[in-house]
C-alpha positions as CSV (number, residue, x, y, z in Angstrom):
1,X,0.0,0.0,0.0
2,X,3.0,2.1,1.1
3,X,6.2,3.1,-0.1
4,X,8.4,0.6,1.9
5,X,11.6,3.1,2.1
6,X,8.8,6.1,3.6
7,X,6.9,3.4,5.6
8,X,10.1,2.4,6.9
9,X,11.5,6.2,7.2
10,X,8.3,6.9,9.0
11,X,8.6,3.9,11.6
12,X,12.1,5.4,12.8
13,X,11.2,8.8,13.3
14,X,7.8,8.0,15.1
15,X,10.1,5.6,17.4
16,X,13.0,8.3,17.7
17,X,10.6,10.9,18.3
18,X,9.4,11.9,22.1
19,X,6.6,14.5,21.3
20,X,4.5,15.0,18.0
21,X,1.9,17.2,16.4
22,X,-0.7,16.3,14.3
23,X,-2.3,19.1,12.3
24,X,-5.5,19.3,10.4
25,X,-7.2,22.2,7.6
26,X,-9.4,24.3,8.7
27,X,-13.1,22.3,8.8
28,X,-12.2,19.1,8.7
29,X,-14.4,16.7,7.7
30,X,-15.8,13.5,10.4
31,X,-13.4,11.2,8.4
32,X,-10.3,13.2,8.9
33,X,-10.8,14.7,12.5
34,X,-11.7,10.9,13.1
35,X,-8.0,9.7,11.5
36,X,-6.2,12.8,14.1
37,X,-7.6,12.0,16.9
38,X,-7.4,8.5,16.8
39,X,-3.6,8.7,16.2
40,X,-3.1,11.2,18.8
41,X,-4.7,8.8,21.7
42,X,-2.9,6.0,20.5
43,X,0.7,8.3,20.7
44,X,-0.3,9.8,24.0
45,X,-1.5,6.0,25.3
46,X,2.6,5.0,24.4
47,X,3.9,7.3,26.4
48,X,4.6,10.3,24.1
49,X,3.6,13.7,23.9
50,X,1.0,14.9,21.5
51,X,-0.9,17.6,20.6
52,X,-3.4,17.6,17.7
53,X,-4.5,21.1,16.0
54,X,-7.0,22.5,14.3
55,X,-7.5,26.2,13.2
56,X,-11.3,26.0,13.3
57,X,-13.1,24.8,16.2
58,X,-14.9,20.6,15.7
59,X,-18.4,20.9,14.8
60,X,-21.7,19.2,16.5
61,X,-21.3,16.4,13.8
62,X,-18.0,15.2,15.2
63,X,-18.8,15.3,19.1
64,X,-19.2,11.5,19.6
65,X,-15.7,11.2,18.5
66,X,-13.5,10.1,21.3
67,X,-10.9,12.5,22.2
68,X,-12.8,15.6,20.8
69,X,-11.9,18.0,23.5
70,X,-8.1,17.5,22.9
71,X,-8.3,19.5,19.6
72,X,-6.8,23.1,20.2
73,X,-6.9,25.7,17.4
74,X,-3.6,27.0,18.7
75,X,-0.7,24.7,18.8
76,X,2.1,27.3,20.1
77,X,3.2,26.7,23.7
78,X,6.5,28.4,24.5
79,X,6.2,31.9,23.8
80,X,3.7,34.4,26.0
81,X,2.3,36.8,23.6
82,X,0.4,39.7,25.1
83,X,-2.2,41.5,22.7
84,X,-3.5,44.9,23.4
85,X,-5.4,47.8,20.8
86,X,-2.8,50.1,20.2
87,X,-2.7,53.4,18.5
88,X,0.3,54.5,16.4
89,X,3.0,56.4,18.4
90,X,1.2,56.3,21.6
91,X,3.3,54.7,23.5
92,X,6.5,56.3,24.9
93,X,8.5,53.7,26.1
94,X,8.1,49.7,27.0
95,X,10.8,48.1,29.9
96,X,10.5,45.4,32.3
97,X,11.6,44.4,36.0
98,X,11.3,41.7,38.5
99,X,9.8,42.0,41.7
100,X,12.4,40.9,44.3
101,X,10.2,40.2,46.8
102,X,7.1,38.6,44.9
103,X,9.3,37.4,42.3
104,X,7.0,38.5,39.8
105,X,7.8,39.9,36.3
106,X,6.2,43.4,35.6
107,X,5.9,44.4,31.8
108,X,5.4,48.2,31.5
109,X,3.9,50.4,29.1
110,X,4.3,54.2,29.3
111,X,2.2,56.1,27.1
112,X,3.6,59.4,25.5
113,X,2.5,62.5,27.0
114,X,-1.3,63.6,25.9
115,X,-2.1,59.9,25.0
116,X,-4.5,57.7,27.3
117,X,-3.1,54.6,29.4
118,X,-3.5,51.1,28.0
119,X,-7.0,50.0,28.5
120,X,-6.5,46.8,30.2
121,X,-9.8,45.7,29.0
122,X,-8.3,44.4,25.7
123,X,-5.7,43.1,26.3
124,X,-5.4,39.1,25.8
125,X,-2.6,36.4,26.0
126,X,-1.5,33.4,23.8
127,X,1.3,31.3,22.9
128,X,3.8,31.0,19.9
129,X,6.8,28.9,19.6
130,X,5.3,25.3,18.8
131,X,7.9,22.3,19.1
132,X,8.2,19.0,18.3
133,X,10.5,16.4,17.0
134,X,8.1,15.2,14.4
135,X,4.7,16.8,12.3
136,X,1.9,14.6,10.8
137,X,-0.5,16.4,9.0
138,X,-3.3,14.8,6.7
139,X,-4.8,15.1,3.9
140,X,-3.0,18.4,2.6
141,X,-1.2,19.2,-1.0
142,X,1.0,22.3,1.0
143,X,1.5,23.4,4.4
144,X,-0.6,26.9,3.5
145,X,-4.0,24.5,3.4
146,X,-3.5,24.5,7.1
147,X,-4.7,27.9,7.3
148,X,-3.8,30.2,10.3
149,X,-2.0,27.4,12.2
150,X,1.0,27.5,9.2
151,X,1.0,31.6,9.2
152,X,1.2,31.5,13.1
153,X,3.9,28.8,12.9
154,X,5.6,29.1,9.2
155,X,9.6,29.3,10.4
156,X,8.9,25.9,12.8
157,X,7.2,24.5,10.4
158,X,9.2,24.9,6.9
159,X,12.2,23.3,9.2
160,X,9.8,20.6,10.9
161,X,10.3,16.8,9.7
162,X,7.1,16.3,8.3
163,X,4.9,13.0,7.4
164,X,1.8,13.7,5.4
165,X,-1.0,11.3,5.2
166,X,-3.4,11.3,2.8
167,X,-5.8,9.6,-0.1
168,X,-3.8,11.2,-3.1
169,X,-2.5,8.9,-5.6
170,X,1.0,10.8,-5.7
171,X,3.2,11.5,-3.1
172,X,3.3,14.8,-1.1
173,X,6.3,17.4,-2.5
174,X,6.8,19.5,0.8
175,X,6.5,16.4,3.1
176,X,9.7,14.6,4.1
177,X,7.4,11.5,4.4
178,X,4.9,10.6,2.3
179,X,2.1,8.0,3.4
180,X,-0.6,8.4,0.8
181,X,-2.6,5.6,-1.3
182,X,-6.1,6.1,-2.8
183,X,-6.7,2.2,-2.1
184,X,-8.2,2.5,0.9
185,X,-12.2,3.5,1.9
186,X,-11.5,6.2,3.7
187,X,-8.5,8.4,5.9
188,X,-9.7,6.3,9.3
189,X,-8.8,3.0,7.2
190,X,-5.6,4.3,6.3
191,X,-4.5,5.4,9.6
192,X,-6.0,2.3,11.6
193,X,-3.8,0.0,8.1
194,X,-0.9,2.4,9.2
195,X,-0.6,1.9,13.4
196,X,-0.8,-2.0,12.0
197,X,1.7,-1.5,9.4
198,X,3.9,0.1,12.3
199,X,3.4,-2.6,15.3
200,X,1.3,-0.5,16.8
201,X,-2.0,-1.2,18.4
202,X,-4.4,1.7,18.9
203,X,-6.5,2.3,22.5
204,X,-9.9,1.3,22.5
205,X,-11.1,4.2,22.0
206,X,-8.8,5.1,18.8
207,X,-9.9,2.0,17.5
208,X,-14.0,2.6,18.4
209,X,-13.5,6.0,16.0
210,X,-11.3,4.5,13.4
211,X,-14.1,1.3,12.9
212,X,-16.9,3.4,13.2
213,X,-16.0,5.5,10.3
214,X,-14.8,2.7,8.3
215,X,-18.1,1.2,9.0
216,X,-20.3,4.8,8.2
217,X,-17.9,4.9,5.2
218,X,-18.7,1.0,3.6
219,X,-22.4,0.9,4.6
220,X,-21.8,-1.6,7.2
221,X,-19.6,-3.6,5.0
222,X,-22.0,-3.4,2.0
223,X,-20.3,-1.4,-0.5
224,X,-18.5,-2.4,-3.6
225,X,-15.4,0.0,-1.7
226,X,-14.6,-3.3,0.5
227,X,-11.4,-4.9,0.1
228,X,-10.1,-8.0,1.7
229,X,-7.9,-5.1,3.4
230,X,-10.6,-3.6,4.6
231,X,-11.8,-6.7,6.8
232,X,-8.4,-7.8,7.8
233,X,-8.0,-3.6,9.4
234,X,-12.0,-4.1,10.6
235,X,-10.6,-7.4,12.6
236,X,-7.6,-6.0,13.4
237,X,-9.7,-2.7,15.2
238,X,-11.8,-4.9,16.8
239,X,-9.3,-7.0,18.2
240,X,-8.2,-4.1,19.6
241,X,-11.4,-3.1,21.7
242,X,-13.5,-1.4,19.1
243,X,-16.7,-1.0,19.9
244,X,-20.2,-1.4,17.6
245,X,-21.4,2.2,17.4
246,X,-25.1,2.1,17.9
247,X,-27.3,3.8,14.7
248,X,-29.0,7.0,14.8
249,X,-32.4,4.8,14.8
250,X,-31.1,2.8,17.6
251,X,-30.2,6.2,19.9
252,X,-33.6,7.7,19.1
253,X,-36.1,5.4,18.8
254,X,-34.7,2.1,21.7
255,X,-36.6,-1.1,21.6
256,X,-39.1,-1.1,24.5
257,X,-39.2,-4.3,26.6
258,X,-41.1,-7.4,25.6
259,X,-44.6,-7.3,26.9
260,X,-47.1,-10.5,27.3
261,X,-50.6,-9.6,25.7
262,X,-51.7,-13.0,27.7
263,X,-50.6,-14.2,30.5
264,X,-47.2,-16.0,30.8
265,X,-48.4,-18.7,33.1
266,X,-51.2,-19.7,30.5
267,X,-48.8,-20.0,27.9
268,X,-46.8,-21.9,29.1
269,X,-49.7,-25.0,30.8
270,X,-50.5,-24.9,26.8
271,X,-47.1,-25.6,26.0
272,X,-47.1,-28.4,28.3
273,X,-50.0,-30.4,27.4
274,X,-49.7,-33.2,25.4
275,X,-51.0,-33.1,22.0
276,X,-53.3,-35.5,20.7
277,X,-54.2,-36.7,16.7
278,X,-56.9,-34.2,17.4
279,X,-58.1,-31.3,19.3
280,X,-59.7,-32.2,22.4
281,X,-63.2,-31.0,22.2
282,X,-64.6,-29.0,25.8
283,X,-65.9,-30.7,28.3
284,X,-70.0,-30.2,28.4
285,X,-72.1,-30.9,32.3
286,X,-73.9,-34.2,32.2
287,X,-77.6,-33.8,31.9
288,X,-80.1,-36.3,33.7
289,X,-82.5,-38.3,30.5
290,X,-85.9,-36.5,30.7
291,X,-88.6,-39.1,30.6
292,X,-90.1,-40.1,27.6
293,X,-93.9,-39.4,27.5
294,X,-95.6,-41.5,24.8
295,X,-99.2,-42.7,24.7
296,X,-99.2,-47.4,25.8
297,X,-101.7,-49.7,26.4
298,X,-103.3,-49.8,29.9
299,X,-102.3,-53.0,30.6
300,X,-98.8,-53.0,30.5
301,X,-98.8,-50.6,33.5
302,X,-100.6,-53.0,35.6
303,X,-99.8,-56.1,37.7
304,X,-98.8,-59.5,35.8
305,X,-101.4,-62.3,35.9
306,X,-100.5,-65.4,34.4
307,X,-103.4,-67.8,33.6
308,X,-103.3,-71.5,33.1
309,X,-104.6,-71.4,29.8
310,X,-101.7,-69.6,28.6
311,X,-99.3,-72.6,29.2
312,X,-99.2,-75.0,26.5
């Protein structure tokens, strides 16, 4: 699937490398955020340190993703930058000192005579200076589709050993490493194919995103986009703890509990009796006969008499 001299390339430097960043465009789609932050958990689960960025904040869509609230849109963390509005040529002078006894750094401002003090009501603080021994980014042609994040960061970043991973069918020209193949269904199988490819196993959690959007992706394995691939990385994910995600139909609409429109007990005496060539038919009350009233001689209700001259 892989070049074996980047796959290889790419192996080393993830080993040899103690923290990483993984960087996305600007509104990345389910499939891709899904990808990130499923190789971020993994990397932080090993014992590394990893940060995964995004300029835009994740949308609704992507919330049941695991690991969602780990995306930052600012991935500088060693430089302080304070940010206040600022009119030309007001200021007069800017120094610092150091508190002796608090120990505490005091940045000051003096504003040129006739101009107002700082309004401390805009003023705001973030960080610069991003560092790491390795970048992954996905799913980008140049590191200017990464939108703010490369203008905030451009001189780390053009000297930053870079693997790209993506769907294109050619490799990446401003990546160092280049993972990319259009064989695959989606980004999430290429990135659960790649932690195999490497000997590494994702979290359960990792692997619960990755299958879940391989599944979305191939209609629950239904799609002509199926490869033998693509079950050997499904059993490979859920060897690895992935778990079903339930359907949309499933979270809104749950199967009520069985109910018994007769009772149970009466059930289960039918089930019990034996069964005969026939049904049996009900049983009816026995009547008493009613006494027949038809019209007989007289004599026959009398006493018997028997005469001599009957005898022969």
């Amino acid at each position: 699937m892989f070049d074996p001299d980047q796959l290889n390339q790419f192996k080393t430097k993830l080993k040899d490398s103690a923290s990483i960043l993984i960087l996305l465009p600007p509104e990345p789609d389910v499939d891709s955020l899904s990808a990130a932050l499923s190789l971020h958990l993994t990397l932080k689960n090993s014992g590394k340190t990893s940060t995964v960025g995004c300029s835009t904040p994740a949308k609704v869509a992507s919330s049941h993703l695991f690991g969602i609230n780990q995306l930052k849109t600012s991935i500088g963390n060693r430089n302080l930058v304070i940010s206040f509005d600022y009119q030309e040529n007001s200021a007069e002078n800017v120094s610092y000192d150091i508190d002796e006894n608090t120990r505490k750094f005091n940045l000051r401002i003096k504003p040129k005579a006739g101009s107002a003090p700082l309004d401390t009501s805009s003023i705001s603080y973030s960080y610069t200076g991003a560092e790491a021994d390795l970048v992954i980014t996905l799913n980008i042609n140049s590191l200017e589709e990464l939108g703010r994040l490369y203008s905030e960061e451009k001189e780390f970043l053009d000297q930053s050993a870079i693997a790209n991973i993506s769907l294109a069918t050619s490799p990446s020209t401003f990546a160092s490493m280049s993972l990319n193949s259009d064989k695959f269904s989606c980004l999430s199988e290429l990135v659960a194919f790649l932690l195999k490819s490497v000997g590494t196993s994702p979290t359960a959690d990792a692997a619960t995103n990755l299958y879940g959007q391989i599944l979305s992706v191939v209609n629950n394995f239904q799609s002509p986009k199926i490869t033998p691939d693509t079950l050997e990385t499904a059993a490979f994910l859920l060897r690895s703890g992935a778990q079903t995600p339930k359907s949309k139909e499933q979270l809104s609409n749950p199967t009520p509990p069985p109910f018994f429109s007769t009772s149970p007990t009466t059930s289960q005496d039918k089930s019990n009796q034996p069964q005969g060539d026939s049904a049996t038919p009900p049983l009816t009350q026995a009547t008493s006969p009613q006494p027949v009233t038809t019209g007989v001689p007289s004599d026959w209700t009398g006493p018997k008499i028997y005469r001599g001259s009957s005898l022969k």
